[in-house]
DRENKETOR-97172 format. One line per 4 residues: number of its first residue (from 1); their letters; for each residue x, y, z of C-alpha. Coordinates in steps of 0.2 Angstrom, whole numbers. Layout:
NUM = a = X,Y,Z ~ ...;
***
This chain:
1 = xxxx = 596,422,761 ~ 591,432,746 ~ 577,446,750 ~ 566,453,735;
5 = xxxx = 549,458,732 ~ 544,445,717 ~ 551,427,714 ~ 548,423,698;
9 = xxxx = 549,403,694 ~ 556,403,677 ~ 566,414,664 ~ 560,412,651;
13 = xxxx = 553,425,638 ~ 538,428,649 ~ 546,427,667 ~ 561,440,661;
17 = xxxx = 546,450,651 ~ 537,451,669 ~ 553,458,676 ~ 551,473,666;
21 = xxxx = 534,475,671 ~ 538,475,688 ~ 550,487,685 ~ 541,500,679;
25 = xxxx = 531,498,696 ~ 546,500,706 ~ 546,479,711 ~ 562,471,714;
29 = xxxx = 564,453,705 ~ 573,439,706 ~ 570,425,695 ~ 574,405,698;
33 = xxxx = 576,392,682 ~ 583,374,684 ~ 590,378,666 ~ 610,384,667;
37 = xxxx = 604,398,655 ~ 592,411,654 ~ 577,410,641 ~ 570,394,644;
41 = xxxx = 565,384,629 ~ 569,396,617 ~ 586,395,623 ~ 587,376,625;
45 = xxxx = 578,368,613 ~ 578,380,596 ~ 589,397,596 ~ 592,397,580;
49 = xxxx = 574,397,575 ~ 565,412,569 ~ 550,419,578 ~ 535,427,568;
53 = xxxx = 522,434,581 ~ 533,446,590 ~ 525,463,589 ~ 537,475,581;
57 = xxxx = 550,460,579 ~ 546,450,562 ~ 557,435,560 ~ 568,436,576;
61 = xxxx = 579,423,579 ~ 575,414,596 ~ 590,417,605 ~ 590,439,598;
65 = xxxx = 572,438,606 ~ 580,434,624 ~ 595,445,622 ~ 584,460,619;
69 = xxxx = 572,455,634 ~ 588,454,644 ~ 593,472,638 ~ 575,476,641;
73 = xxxx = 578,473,659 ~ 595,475,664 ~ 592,494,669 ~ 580,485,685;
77 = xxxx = 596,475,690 ~ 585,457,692 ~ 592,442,702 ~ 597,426,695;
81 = xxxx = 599,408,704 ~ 602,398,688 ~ 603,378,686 ~ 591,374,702;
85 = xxxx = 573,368,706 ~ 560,377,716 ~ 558,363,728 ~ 548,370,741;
89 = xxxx = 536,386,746 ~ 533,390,764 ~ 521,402,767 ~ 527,415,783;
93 = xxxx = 518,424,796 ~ 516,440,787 ~ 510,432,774 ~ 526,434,762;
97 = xxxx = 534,418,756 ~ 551,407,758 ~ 556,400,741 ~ 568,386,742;
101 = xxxx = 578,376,729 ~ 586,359,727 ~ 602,368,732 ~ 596,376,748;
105 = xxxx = 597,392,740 ~ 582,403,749 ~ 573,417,742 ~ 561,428,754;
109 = xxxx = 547,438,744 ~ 532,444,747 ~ 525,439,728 ~ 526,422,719;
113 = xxxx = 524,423,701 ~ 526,403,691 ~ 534,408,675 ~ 537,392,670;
117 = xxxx = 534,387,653 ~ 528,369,652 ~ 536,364,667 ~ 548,351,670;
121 = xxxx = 548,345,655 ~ 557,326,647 ~ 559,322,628 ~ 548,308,623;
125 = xxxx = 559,294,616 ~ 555,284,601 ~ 556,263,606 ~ 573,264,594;
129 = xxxx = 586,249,599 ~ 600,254,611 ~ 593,272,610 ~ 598,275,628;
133 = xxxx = 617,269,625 ~ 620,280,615 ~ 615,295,626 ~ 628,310,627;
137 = xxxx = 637,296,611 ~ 629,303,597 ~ 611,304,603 ~ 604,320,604;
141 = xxxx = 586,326,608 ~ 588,345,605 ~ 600,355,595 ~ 608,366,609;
145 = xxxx = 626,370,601 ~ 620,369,579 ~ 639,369,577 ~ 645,354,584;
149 = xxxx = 637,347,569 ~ 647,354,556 ~ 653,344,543 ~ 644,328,552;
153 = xxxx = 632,316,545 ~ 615,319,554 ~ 602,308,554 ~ 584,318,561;
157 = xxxx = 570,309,564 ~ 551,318,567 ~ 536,326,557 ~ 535,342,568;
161 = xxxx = 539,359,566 ~ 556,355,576 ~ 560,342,566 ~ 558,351,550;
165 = xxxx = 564,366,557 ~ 581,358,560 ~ 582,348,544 ~ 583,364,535;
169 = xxxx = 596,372,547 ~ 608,359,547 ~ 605,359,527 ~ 618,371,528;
173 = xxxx = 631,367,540 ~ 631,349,542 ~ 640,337,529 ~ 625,327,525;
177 = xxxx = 606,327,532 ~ 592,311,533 ~ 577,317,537 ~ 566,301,542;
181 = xxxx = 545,301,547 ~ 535,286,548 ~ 521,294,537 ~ 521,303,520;
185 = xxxx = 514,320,525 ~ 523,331,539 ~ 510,340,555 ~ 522,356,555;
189 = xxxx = 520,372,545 ~ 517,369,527 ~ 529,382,522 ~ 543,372,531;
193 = xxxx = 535,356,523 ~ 540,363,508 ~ 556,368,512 ~ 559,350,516;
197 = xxxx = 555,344,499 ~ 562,357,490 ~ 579,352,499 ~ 576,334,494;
201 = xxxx = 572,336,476 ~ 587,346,473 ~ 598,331,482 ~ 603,343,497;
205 = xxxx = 596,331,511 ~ 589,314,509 ~ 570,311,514 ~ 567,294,520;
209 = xxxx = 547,293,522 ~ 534,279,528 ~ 550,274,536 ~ 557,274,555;
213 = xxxx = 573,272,563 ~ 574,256,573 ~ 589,252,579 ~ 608,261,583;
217 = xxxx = 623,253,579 ~ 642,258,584 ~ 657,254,596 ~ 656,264,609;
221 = xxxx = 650,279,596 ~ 637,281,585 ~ 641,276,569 ~ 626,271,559;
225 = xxxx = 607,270,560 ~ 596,255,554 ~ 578,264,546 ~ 564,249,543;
229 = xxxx = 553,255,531 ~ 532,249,532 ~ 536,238,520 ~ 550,230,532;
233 = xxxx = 563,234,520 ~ 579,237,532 ~ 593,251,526 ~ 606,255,536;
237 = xxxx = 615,274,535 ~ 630,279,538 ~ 628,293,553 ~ 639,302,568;
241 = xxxx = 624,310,575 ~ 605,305,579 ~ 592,317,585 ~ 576,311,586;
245 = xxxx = 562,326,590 ~ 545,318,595 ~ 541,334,607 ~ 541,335,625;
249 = xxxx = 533,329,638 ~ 529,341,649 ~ 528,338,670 ~ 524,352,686;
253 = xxxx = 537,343,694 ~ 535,348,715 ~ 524,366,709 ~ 511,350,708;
257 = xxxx = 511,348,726 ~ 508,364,728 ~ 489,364,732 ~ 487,374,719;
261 = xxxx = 471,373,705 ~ 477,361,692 ~ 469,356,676 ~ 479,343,664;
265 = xxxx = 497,349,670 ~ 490,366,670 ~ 488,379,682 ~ 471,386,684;
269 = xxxx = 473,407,685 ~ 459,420,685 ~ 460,430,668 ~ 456,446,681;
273 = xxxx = 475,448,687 ~ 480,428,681 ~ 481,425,701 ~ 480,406,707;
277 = xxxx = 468,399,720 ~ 482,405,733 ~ 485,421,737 ~ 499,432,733;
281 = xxxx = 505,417,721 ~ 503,422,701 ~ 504,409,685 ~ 507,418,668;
285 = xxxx = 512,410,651 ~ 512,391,645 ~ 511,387,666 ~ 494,393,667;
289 = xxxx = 476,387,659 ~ 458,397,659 ~ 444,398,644 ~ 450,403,629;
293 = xxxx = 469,400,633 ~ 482,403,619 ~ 500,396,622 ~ 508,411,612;
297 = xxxx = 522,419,620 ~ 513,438,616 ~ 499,431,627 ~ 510,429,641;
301 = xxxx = 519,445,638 ~ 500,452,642 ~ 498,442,657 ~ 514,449,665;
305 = xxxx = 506,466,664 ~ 489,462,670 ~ 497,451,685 ~ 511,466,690;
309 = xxxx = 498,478,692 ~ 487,466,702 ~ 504,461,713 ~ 508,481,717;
313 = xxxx = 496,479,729 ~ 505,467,742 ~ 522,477,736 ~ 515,491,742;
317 = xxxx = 501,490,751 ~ 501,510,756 ~ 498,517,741 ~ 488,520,726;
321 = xxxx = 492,513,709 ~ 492,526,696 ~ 495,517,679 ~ 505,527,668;
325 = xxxx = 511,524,650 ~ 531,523,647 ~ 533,538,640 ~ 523,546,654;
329 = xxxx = 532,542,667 ~ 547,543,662 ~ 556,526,662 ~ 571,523,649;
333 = xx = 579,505,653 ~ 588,510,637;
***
């Protein structure tokens, strides 16, 4: 059994932010992802992709952002159970908690803080033909290794920021890049929008719009893509890869049997210390929901600090907390 003073249910950003937090304070951490990685989405679904409201950290890439959060942290010496589920929460006498995974990996604290991003979350898939055959075949619904497509013909489908995103990536390491949206005009950033048809006038992707890839075709591997247009015109392209990024849907998985306050897949916190309806258990970052809420990764880099300071309480019940600034009180992770 592993003994700490904060479980922390996710690593992403947020959750491996919070262990600094906790840090300064003195709180040991120990953090729980069902991811293999740490870094959560960041690291799963775009690491390559720049990050613009970091303060003090313009354009970072996604997957810098979580190395320097693990730097940032390394100095407090967290604990990591990677690639399980929380599965279960049993409340003890004393009032701490027993944290269980899928895996039967235990974890005995006395804080419980859900750091956990959307949630479980799935990728919605498009009603393609034999979309499901070719799973792990050629079919992709995020971009975790951008090499693997070098030199490869990639066909993306999607009007989003990822979609875009990754159109303009692969630009520049994969052989040839489609592009296909059922519509004419794009719901991600205009600036990636633009980027988009930038690419396509000067003939460095194709843009196929007012179209949709209906069906996959190959033997035993992907090999081409069949896109109907609106006017049920059929073209087939020659591919070896298909990603097709309609977003995620996200799911609280067991947290939802939880008891606790839930409001569409959301947990309900208190903005006063982001506390749930149960104490001694925290929700900070994309988990949480309360009036006004802002799914920004900054927000929930504030939330960690309010909840820490609300959490030294059951840590250390005995004394007084006497916030200090950094420089105050000497800590130097670095």
């Amino acid at each position: 059994m592993i003994t700490t003073d904060i479980c922390i249910i996710g690593a992403g950003p947020v959750g491996l932010f919070a262990v600094f937090e906790a840090g300064l304070l003195k709180m040991r951490c120990h953090l729980i992802d069902a991811l293999p990685v740490i870094g959560g989405q960041l690291a799963e679904i775009y690491p390559q992709k720049p990050i613009y409201d970091i303060p003090g950290a313009p354009g970072i890439i996604a997957e810098d952002l979580v190395k320097n959060l693990y730097m940032q942290i390394e100095e407090f010496k967290p604990g990591f159970t990677l690639g399980e589920r929380v599965e279960f929460l049993e409340k003890q006498q004393d009032e701490s908690y027993l944290v269980k995974t899928n895996e039967g990996t235990e974890v005995h604290c006395q804080v419980v803080v859900i750091a956990a991003g959307l949630g479980s979350f799935e990728p919605r898939k498009p009603a393609v033909e034999r979309l499901e055959y070719f799973e792990g075949k050629g079919v992709h619904y995020m971009v975790r290794k951008p090499e693997q497509f070098r030199d490869q013909n990639v066909v993306l489908a999607g009007g989003g920021d990822s979609a875009l995103d990754w159109t303009v990536f692969l630009a520049g390491i994969a052989s040839r890049v489609t592009l296909v949206h059922r519509g004419d005009t794009f719901r991600g950033a205009p600036d990636s929008a633009e980027k988009v048809f930038e690419l396509a006038e000067k003939g460095k992707i194709d843009l196929i719009l007012q179209a949709q890839v209906s069906s996959l075709g190959g033997n035993g591997v992907l090999k081409e893509v069949s896109i109907t247009g609106n006017d049920k015109s059929v073209v087939k392209v020659p591919t070896d890869h298909f990603i097709p990024l309609f977003g995620l849907s996200p799911k609280l998985g067991p947290i939802a049997d939880w008891n606790l306050g839930v409001e569409k897949s959301a947990i309900i916190v208190d903005t006063f210390d982001y506390s749930t309806n149960i104490e001694r258990i925290y929700a900070i970052g994309d988990i949480n929901t309360y009036p006004g809420k802002l799914k920004l990764i900054l927000c929930g880099f504030h939330e960690a600090a309010i909840m820490m300071q609300s959490a030294f309480k059951y840590i250390y019940p005995d004394q007084k907390l006497s916030f200090k600034y950094t420089t105050v009180n000497g800590v130097n992770p670095f």
